[in-house]
N, CA, C and O atoms as a GROMACS GRO file, in nm:
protein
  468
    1UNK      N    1  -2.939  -3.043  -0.539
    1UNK     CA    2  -2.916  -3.182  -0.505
    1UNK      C    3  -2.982  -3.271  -0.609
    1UNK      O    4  -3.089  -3.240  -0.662
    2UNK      N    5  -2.908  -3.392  -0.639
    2UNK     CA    6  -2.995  -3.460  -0.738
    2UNK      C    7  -3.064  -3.577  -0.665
    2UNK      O    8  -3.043  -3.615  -0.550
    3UNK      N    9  -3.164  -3.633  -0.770
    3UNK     CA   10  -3.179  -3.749  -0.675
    3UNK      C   11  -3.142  -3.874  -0.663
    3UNK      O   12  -3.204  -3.959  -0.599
    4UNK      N   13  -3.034  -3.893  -0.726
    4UNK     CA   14  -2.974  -4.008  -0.715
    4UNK      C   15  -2.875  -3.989  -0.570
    4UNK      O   16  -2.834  -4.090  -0.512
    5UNK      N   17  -2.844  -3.859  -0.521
    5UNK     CA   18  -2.779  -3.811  -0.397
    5UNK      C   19  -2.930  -3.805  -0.264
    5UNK      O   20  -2.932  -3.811  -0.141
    6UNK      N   21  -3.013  -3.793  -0.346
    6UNK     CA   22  -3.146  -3.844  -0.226
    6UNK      C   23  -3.155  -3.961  -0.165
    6UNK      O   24  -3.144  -3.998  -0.048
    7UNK      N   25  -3.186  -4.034  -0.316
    7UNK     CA   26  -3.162  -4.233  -0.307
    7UNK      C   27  -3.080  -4.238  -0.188
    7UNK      O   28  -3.104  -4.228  -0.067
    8UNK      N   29  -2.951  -4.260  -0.274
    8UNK     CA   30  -2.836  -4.279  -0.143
    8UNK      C   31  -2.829  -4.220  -0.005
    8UNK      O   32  -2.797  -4.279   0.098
    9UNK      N   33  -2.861  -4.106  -0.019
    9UNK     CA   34  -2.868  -4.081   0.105
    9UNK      C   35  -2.995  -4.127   0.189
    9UNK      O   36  -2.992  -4.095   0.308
   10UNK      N   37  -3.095  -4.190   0.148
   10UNK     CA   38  -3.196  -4.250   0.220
   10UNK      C   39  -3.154  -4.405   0.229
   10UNK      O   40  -3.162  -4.483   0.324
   11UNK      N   41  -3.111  -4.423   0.113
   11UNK     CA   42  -3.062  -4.606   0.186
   11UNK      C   43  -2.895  -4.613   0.282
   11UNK      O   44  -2.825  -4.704   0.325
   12UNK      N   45  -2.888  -4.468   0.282
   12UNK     CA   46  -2.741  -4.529   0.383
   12UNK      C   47  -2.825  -4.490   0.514
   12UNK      O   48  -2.785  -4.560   0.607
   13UNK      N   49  -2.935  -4.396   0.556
   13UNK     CA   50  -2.982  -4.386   0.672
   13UNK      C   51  -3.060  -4.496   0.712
   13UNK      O   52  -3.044  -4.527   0.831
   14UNK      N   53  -3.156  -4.578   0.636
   14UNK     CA   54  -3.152  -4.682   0.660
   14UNK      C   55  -3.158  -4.795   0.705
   14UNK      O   56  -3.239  -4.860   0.772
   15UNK      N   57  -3.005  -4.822   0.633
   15UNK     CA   58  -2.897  -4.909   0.643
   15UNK      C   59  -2.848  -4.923   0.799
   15UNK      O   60  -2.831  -5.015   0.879
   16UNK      N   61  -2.834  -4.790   0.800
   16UNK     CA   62  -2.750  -4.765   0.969
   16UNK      C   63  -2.821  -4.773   1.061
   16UNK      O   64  -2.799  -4.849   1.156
   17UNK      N   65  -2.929  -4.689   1.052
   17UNK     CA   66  -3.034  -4.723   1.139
   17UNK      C   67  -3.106  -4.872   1.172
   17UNK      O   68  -3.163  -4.908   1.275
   18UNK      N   69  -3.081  -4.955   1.030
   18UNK     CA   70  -3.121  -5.053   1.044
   18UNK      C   71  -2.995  -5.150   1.113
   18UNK      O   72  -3.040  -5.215   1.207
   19UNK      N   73  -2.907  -5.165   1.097
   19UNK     CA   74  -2.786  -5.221   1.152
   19UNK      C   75  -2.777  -5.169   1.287
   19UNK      O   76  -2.739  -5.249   1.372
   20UNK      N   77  -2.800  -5.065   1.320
   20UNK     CA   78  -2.780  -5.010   1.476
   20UNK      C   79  -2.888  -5.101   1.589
   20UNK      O   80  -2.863  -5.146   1.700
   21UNK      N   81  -3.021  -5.104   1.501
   21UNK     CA   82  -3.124  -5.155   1.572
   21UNK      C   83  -3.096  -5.288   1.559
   21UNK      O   84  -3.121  -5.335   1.670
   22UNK      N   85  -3.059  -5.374   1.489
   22UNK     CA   86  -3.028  -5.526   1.501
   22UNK      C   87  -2.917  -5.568   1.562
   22UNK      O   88  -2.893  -5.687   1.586
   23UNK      N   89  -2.818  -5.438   1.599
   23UNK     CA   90  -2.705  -5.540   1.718
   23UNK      C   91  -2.790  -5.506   1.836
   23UNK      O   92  -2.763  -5.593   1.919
   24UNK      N   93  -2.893  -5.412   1.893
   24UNK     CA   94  -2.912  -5.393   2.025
   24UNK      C   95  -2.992  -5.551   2.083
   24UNK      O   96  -3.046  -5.634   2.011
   25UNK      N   97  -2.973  -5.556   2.270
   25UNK     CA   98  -3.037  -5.640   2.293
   25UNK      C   99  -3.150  -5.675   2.292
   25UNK      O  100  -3.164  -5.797   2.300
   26UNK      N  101  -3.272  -5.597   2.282
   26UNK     CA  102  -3.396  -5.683   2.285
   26UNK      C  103  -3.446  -5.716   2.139
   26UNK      O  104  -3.411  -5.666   2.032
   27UNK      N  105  -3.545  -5.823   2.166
   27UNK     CA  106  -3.583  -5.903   2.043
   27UNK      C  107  -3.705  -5.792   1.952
   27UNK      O  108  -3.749  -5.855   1.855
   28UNK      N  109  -3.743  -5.705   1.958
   28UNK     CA  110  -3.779  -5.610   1.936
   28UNK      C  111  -3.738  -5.517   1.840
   28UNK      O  112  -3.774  -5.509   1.722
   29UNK      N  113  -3.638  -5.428   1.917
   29UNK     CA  114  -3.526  -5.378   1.801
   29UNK      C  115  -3.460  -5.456   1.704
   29UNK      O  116  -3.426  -5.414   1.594
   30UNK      N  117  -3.442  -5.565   1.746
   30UNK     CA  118  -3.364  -5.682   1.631
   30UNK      C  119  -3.465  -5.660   1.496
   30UNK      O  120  -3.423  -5.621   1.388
   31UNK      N  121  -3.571  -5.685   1.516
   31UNK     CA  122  -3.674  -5.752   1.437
   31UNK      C  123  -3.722  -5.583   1.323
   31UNK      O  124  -3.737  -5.583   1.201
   32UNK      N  125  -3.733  -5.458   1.421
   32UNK     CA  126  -3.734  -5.332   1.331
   32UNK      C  127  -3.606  -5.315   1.265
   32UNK      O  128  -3.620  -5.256   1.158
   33UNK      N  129  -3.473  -5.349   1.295
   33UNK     CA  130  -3.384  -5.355   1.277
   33UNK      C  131  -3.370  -5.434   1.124
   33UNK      O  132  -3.306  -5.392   1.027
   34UNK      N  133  -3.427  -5.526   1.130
   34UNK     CA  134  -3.450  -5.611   1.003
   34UNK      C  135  -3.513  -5.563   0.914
   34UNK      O  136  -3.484  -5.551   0.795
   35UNK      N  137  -3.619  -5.530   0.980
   35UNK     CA  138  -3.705  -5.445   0.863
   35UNK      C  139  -3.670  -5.316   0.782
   35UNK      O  140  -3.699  -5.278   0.668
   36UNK      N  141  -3.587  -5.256   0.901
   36UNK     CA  142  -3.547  -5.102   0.805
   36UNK      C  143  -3.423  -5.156   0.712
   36UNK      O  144  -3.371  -5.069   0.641
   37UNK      N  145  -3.367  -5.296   0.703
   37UNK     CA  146  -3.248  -5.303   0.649
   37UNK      C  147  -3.312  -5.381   0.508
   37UNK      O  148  -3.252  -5.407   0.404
   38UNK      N  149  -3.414  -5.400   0.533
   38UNK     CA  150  -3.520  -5.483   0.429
   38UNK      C  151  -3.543  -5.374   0.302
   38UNK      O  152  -3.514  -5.373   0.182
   39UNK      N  153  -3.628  -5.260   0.421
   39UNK     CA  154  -3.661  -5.147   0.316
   39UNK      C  155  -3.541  -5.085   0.218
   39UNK      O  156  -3.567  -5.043   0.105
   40UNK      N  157  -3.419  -5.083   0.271
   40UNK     CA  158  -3.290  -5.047   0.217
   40UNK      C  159  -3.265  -5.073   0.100
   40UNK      O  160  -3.243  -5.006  -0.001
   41UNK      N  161  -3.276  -5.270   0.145
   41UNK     CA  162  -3.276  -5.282   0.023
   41UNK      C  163  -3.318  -5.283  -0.086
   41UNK      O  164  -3.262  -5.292  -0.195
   42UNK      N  165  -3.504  -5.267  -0.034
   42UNK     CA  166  -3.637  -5.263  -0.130
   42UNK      C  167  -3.549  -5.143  -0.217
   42UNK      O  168  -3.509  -5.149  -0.333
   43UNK      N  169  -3.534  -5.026  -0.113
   43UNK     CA  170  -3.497  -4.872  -0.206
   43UNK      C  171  -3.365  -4.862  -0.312
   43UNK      O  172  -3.327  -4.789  -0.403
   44UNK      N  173  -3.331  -4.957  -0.257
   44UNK     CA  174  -3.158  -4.957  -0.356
   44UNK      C  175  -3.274  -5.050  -0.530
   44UNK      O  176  -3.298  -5.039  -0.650
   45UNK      N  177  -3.299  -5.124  -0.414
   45UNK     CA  178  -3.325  -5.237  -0.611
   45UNK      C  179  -3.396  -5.107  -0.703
   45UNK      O  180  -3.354  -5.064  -0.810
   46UNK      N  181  -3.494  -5.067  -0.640
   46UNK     CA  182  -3.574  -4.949  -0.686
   46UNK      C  183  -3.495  -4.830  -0.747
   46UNK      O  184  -3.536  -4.783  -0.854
   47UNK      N  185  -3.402  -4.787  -0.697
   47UNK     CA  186  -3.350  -4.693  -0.748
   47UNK      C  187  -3.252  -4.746  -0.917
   47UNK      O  188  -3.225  -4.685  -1.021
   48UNK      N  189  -3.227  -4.883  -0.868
   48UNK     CA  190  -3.134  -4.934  -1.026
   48UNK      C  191  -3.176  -4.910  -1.149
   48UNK      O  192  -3.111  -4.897  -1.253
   49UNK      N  193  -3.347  -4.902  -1.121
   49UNK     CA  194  -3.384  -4.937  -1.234
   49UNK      C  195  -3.376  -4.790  -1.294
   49UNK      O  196  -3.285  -4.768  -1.374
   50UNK      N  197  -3.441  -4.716  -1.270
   50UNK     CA  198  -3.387  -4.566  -1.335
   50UNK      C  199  -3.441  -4.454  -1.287
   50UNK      O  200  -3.562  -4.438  -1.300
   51UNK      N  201  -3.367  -4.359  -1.226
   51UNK     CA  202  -3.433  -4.270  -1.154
   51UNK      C  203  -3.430  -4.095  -1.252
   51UNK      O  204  -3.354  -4.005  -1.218
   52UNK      N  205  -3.531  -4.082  -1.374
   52UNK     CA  206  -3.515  -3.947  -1.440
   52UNK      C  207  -3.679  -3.863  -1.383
   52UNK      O  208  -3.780  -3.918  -1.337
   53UNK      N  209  -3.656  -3.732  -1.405
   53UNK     CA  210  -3.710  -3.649  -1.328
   53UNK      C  211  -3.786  -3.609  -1.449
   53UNK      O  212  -3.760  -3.659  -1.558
   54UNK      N  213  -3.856  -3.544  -1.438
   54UNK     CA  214  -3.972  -3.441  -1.550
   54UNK      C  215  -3.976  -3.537  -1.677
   54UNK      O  216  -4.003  -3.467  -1.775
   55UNK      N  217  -3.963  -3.646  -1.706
   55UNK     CA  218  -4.004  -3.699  -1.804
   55UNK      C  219  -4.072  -3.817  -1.820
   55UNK      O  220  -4.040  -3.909  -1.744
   56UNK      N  221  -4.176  -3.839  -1.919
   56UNK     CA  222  -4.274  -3.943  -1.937
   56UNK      C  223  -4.157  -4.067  -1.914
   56UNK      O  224  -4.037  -4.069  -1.941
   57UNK      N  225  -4.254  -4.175  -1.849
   57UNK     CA  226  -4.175  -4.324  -1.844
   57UNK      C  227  -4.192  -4.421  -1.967
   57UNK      O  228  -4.166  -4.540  -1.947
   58UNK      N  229  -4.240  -4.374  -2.109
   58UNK     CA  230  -4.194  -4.397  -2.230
   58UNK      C  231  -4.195  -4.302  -2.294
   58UNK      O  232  -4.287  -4.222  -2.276
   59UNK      N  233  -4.120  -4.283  -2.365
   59UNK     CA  234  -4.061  -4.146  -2.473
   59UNK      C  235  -4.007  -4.204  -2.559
   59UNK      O  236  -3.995  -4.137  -2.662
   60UNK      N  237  -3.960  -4.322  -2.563
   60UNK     CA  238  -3.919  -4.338  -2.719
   60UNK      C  239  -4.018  -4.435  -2.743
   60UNK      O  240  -4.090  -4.490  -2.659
   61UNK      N  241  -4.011  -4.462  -2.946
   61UNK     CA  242  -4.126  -4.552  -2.992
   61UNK      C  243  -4.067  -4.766  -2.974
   61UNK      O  244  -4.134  -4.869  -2.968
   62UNK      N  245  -3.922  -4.740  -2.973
   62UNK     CA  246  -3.916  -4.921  -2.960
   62UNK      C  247  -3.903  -4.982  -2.820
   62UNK      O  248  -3.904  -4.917  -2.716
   63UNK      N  249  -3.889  -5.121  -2.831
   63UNK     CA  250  -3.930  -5.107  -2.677
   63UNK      C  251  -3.763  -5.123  -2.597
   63UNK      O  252  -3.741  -5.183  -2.491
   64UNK      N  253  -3.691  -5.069  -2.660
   64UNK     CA  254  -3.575  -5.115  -2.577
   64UNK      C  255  -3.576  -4.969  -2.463
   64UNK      O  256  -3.561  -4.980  -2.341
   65UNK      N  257  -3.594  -4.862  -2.522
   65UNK     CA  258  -3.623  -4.786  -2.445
   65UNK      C  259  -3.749  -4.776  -2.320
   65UNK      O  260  -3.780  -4.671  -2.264
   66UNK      N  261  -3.799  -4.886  -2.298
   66UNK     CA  262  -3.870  -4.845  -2.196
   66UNK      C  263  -3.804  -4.884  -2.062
   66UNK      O  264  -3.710  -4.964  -2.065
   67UNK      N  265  -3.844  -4.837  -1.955
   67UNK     CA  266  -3.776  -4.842  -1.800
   67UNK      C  267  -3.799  -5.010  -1.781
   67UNK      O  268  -3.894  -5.073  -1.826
   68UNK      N  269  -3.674  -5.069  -1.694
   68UNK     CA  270  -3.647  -5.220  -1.679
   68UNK      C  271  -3.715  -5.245  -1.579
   68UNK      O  272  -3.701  -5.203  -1.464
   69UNK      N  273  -3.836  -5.359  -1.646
   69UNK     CA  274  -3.898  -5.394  -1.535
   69UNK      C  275  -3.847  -5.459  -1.424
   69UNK      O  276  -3.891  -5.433  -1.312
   70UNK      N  277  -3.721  -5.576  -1.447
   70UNK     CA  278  -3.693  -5.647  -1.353
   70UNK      C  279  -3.625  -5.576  -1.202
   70UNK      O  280  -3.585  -5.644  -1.107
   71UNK      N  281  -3.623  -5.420  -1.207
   71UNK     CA  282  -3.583  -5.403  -1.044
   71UNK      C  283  -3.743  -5.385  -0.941
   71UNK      O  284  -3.771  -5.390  -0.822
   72UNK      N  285  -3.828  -5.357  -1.087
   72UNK     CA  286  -3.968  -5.332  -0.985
   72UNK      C  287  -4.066  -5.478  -0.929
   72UNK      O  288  -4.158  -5.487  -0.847
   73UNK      N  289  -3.991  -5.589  -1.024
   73UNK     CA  290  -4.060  -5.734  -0.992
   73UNK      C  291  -3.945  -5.789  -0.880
   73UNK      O  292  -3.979  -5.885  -0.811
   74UNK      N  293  -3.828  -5.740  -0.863
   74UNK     CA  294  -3.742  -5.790  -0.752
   74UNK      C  295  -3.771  -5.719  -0.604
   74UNK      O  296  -3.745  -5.766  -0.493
   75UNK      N  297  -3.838  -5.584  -0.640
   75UNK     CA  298  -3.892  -5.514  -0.492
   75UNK      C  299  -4.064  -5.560  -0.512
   75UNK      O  300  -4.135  -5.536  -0.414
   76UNK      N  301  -4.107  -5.601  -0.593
   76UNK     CA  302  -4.248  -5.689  -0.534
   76UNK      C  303  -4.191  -5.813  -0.491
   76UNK      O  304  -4.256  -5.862  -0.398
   77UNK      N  305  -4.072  -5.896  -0.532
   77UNK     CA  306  -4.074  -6.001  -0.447
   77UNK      C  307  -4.020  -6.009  -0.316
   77UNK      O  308  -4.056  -6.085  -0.226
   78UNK      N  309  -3.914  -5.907  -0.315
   78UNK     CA  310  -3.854  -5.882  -0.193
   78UNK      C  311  -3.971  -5.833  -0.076
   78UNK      O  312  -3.940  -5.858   0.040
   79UNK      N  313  -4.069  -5.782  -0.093
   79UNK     CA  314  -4.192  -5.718   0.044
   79UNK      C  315  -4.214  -5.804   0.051
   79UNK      O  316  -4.164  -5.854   0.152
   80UNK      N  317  -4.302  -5.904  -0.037
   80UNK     CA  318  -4.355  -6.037  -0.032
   80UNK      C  319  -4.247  -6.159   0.070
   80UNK      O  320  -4.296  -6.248   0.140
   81UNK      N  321  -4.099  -6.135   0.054
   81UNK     CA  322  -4.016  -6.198   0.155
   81UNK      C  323  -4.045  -6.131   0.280
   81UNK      O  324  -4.110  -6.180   0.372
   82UNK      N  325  -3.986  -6.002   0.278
   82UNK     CA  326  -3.977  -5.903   0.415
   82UNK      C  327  -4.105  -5.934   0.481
   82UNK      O  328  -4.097  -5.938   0.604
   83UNK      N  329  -4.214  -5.955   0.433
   83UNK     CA  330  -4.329  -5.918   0.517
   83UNK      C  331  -4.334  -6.104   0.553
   83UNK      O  332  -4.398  -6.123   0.657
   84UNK      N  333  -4.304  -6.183   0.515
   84UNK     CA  334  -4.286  -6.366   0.564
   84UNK      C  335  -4.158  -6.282   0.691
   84UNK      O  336  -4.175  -6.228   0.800
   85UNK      N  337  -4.047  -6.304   0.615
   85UNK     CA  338  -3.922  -6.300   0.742
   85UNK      C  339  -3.964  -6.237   0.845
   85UNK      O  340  -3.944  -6.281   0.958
   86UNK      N  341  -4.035  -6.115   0.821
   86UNK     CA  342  -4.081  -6.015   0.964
   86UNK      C  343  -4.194  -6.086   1.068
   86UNK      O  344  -4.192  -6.049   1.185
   87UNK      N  345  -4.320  -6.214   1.014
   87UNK     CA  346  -4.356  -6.255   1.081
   87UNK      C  347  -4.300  -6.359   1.073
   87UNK      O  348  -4.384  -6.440   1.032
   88UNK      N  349  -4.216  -6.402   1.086
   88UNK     CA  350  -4.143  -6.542   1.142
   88UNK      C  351  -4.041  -6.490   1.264
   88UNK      O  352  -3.997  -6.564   1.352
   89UNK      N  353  -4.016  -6.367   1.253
   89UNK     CA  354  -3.867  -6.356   1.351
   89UNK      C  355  -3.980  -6.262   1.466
   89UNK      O  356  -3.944  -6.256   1.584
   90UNK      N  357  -4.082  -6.207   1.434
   90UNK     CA  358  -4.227  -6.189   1.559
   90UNK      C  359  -4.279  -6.341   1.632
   90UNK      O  360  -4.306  -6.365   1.750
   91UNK      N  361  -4.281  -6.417   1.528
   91UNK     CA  362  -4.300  -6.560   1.616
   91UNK      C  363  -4.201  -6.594   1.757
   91UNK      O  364  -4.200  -6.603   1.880
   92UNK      N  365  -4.124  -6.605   1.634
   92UNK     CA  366  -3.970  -6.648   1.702
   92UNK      C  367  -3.942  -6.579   1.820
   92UNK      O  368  -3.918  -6.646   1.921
   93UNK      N  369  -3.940  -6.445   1.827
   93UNK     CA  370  -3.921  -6.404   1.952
   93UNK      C  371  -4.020  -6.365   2.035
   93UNK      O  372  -3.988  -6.322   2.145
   94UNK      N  373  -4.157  -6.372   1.996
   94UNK     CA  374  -4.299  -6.438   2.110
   94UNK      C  375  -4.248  -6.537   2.191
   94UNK      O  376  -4.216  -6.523   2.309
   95UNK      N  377  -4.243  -6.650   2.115
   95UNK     CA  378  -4.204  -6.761   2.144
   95UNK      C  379  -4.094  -6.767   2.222
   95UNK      O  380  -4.102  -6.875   2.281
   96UNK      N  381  -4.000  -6.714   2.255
   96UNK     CA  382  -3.864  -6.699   2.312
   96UNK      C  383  -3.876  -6.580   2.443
   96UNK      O  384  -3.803  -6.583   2.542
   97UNK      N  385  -3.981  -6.482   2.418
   97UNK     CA  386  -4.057  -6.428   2.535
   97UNK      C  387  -4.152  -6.515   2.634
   97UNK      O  388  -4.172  -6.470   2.747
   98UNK      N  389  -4.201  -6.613   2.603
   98UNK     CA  390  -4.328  -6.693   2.649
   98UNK      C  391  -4.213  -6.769   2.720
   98UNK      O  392  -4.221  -6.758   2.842
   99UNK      N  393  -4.093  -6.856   2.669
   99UNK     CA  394  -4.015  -6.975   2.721
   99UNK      C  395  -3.945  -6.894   2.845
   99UNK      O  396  -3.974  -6.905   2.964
  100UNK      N  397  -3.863  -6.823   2.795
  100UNK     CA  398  -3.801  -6.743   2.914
  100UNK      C  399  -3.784  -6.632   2.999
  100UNK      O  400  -3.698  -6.589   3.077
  101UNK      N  401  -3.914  -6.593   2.950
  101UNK     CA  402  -3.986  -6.459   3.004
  101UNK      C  403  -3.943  -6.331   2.987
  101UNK      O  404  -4.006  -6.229   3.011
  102UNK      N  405  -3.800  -6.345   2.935
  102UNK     CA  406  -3.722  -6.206   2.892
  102UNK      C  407  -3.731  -6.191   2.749
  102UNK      O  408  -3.751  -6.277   2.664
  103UNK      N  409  -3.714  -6.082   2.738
  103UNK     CA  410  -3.710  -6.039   2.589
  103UNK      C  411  -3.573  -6.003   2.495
  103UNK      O  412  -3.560  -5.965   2.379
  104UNK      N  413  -3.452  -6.040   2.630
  104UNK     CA  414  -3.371  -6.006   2.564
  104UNK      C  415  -3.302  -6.086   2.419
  104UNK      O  416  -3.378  -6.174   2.378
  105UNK      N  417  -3.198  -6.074   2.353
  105UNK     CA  418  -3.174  -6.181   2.292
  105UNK      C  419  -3.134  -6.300   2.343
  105UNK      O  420  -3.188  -6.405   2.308
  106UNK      N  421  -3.077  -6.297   2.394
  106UNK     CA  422  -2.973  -6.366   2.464
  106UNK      C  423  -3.053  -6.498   2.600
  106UNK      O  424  -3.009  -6.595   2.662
  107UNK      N  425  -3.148  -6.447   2.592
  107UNK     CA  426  -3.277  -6.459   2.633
  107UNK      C  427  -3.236  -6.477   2.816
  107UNK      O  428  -3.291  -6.560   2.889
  108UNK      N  429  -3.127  -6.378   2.859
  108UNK     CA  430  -3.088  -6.373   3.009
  108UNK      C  431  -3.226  -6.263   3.098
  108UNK      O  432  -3.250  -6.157   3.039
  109UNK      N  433  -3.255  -6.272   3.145
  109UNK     CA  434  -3.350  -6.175   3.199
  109UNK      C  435  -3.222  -6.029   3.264
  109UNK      O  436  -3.113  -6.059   3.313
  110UNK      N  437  -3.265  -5.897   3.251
  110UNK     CA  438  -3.193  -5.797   3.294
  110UNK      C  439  -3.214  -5.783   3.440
  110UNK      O  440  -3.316  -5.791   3.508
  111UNK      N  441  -3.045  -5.753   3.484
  111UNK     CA  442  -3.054  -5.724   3.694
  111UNK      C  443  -3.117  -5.647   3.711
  111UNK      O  444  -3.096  -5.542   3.651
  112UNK      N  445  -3.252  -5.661   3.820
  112UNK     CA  446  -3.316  -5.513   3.868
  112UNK      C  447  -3.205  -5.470   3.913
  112UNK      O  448  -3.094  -5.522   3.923
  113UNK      N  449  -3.264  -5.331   3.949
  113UNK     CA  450  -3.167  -5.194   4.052
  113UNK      C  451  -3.170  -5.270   4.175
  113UNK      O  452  -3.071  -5.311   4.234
  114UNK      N  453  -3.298  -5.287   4.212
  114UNK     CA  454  -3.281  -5.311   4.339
  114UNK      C  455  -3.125  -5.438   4.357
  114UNK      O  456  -3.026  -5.407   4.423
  115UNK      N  457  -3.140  -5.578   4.280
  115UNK     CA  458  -3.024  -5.619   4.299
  115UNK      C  459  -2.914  -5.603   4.307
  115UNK      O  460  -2.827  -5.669   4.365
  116UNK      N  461  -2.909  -5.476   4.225
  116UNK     CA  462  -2.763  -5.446   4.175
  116UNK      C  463  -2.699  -5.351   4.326
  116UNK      O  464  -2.581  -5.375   4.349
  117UNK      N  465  -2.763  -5.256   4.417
  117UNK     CA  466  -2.803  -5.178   4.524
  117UNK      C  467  -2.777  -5.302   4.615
  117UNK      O  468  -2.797  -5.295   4.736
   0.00000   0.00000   0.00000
């Protein structure tokens, strides 16, 4: 297996995982949901820049050959977002737990059994 078939296969799990957890209803899963779709993308920018195996990360003498910094300064800025967005949408749905006491999104409270009986 190579690892560019690793990469991918870790940002499509993810991806999905992260998309699965952000349609469900509580404000909870939404919010991990975000985050694993965050990391996705942290891992995709990461992987652009160049993924070679057993060899030094300069080997040649000019500098065009060295590895591109700009996918590793776009996944330091992207955590630096993810980790703001992740406590703003923890506010947000504190805050939306505190107002209407449910946690769902939708912010309906769920039928006990007993009602439903």
């Amino acid at each position: 297996m190579s690892l560019e078939f690793l990469v991918a296969s870790a940002v499509a799990v993810l991806v999905s995982g992260g998309i699965y957890l952000a349609l469900r209803g509580r404000t909870f899963q939404v919010v991990l949901g975000l985050t694993l779709t965050s990391y996705a993308v942290n891992l995709f920018l990461f992987a652009i820049g160049r993924l070679i195996v057993d060899r030094p990360p300069l080997y040649a003498k000019d500098a065009m050959a060295h590895a591109d910094p700009l996918p590793q300064a776009l996944v330091l800025t992207a955590i630096v977002i993810t980790f703001g967005m992740t406590a703003l949408t923890v506010i947000l749905s504190l805050r939306s737990f505190l107002e209407s006491g449910s946690d769902q999104v939708d912010g309906l409270a769920q039928p006990d059994e007993e009602d439903a009986a």
